[in-house]
Structure formats: structure tokens, C-alpha cells
Rosetta silent file (secondary structure, phi, psi, omega in degrees, C-alpha in Angstrom):
SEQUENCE: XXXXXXXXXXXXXXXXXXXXXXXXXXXXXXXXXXXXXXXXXXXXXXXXXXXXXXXXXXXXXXXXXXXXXXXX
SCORE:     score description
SCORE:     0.000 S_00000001
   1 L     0.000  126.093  173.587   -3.333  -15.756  -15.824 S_00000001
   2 L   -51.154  163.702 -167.707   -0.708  -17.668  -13.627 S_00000001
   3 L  -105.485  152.467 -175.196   -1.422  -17.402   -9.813 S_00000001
   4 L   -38.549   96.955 -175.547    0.204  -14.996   -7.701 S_00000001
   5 L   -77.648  124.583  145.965    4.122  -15.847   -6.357 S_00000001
   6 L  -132.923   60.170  134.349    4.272  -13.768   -3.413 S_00000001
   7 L  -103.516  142.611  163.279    7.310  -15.029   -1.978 S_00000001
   8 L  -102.026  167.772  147.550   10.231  -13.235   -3.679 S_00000001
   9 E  -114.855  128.389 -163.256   14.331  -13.681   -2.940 S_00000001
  10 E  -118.977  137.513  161.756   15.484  -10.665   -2.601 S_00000001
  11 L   -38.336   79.951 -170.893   19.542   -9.899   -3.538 S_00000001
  12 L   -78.881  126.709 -179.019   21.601   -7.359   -1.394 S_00000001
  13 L   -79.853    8.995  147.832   23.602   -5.607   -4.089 S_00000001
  14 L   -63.343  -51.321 -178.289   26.417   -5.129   -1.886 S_00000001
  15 L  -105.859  -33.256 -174.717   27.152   -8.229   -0.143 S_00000001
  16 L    77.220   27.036  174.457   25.175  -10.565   -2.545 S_00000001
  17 L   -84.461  152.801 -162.861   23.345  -12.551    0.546 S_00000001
  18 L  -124.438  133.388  178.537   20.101  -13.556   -0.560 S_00000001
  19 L  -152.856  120.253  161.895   16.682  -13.978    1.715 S_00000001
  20 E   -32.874  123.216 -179.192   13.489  -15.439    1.082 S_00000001
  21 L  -127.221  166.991  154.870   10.607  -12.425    1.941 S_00000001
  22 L  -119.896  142.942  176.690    6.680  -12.589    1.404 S_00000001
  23 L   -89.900  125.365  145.090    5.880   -9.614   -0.482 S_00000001
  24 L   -50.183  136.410 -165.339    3.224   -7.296    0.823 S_00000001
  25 L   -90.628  -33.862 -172.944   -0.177   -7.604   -1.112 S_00000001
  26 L  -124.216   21.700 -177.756   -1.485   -4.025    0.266 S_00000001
  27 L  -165.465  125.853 -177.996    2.068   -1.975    0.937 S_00000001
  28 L  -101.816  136.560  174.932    4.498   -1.006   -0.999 S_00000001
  29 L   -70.496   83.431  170.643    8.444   -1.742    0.049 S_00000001
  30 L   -39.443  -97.739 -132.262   10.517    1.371   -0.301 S_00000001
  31 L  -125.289  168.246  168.723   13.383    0.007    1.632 S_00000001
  32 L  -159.255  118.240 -147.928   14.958   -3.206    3.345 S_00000001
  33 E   -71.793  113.188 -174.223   17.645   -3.453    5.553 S_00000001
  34 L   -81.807  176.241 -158.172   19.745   -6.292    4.650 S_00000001
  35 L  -113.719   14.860  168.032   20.209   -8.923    7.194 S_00000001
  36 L   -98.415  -68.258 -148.923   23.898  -10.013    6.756 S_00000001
  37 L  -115.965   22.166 -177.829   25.540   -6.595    6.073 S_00000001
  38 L    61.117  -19.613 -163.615   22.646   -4.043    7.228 S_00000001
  39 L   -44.969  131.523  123.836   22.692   -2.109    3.775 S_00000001
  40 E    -1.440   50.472 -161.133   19.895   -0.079    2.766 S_00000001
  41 L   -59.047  156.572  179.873   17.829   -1.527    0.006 S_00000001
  42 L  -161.839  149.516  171.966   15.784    1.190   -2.347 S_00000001
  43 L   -39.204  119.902  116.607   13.964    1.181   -5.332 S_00000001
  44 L    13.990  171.679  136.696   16.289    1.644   -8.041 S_00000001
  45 L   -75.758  137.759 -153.336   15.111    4.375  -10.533 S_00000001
  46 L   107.659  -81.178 -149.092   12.201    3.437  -12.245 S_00000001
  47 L   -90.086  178.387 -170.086   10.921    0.452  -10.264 S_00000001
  48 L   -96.330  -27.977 -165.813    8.230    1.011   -7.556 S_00000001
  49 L  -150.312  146.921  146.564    9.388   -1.226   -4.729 S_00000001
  50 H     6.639  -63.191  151.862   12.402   -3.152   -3.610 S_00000001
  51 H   -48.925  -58.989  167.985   11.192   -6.385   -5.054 S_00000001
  52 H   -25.562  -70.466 -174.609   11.084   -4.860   -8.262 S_00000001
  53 H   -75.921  -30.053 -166.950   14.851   -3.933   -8.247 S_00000001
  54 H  -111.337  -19.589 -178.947   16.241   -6.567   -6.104 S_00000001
  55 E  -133.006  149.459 -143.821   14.113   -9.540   -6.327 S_00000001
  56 L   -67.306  -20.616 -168.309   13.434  -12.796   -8.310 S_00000001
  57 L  -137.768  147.717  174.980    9.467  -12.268   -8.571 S_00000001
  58 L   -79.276 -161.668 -168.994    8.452   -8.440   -8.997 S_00000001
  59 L   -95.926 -173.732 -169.070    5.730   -7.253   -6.337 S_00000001
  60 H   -88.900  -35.888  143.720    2.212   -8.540   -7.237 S_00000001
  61 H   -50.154   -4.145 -178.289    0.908   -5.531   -8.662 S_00000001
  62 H  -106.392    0.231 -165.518    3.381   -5.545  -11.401 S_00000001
  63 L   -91.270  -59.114 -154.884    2.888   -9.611  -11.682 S_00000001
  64 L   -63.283    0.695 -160.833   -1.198   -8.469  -12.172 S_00000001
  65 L    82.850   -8.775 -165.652   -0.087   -6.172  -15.140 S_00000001
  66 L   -91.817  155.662  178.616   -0.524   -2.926  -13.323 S_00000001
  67 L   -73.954    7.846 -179.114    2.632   -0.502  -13.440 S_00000001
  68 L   135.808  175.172 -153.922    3.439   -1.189   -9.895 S_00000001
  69 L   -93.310    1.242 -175.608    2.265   -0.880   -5.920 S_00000001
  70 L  -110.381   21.572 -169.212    2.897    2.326   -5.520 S_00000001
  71 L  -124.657   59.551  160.692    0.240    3.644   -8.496 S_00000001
  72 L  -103.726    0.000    0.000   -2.774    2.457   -6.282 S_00000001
């Protein structure tokens, strides 16, 4: 198994500015404000956490095979 990425970039799907995060290991990210144009990031439907919907590496439980951080 490949070793963990837990930095993601995550995508505001408003503005399109992009920011480097570390993903929580033990908490999962409902929301994230973005930091250019304030929006309101949220899970999609479906995914479990921000990363998931929004960012280049999924959260780590879904990297680990599990369906996602918030099914813990």
C-alpha cells in the first residue's frame, strides 16, 4: 500500500483559487471557508468530507480503502 498523502489542494468551485491544506487524520471536514472569496465549501452529495469533493488527494480514510472519515 502507498503511504499516506495528507496534504491535499483543495479547489474553491466558485472562484477557482486553490490552497494547499493538511488533511485531518482524526476529524472529518464538513466545511471550509475559502480564503480568496470566503465561499462555503461542503461535501458534495455522496462524498464524506470536503477533500473528497474539492480536493486533489481524498481524505485518508478513503486513501486506506475505508468508505470515508465520517463512517468511523
Amino acid at each position: 500500500m502507498a503511504d499516506l498523502q495528507l496534504e491535499s489542494v483543495l479547489r474553491c468551485p466558485v472562484c477557482g483559487h486553490a490552497e494547499t491544506l493538511l488533511m485531518p487524520t482524526d476529524a472529518c471536514m464538513f466545511f471550509h471557508n475559502c480564503s480568496e472569496c470566503g465561499h462555503m465549501m461542503k461535501p458534495v452529495a455522496g462524498d464524506c468530507c470536503v477533500f473528497c469533493s474539492y480536493g486533489s488527494v481524498p481524505c485518508p480514510p478513503v486513501q486506506m480503502g475505508e468508505r470515508g472519515c465520517c463512517d468511523r
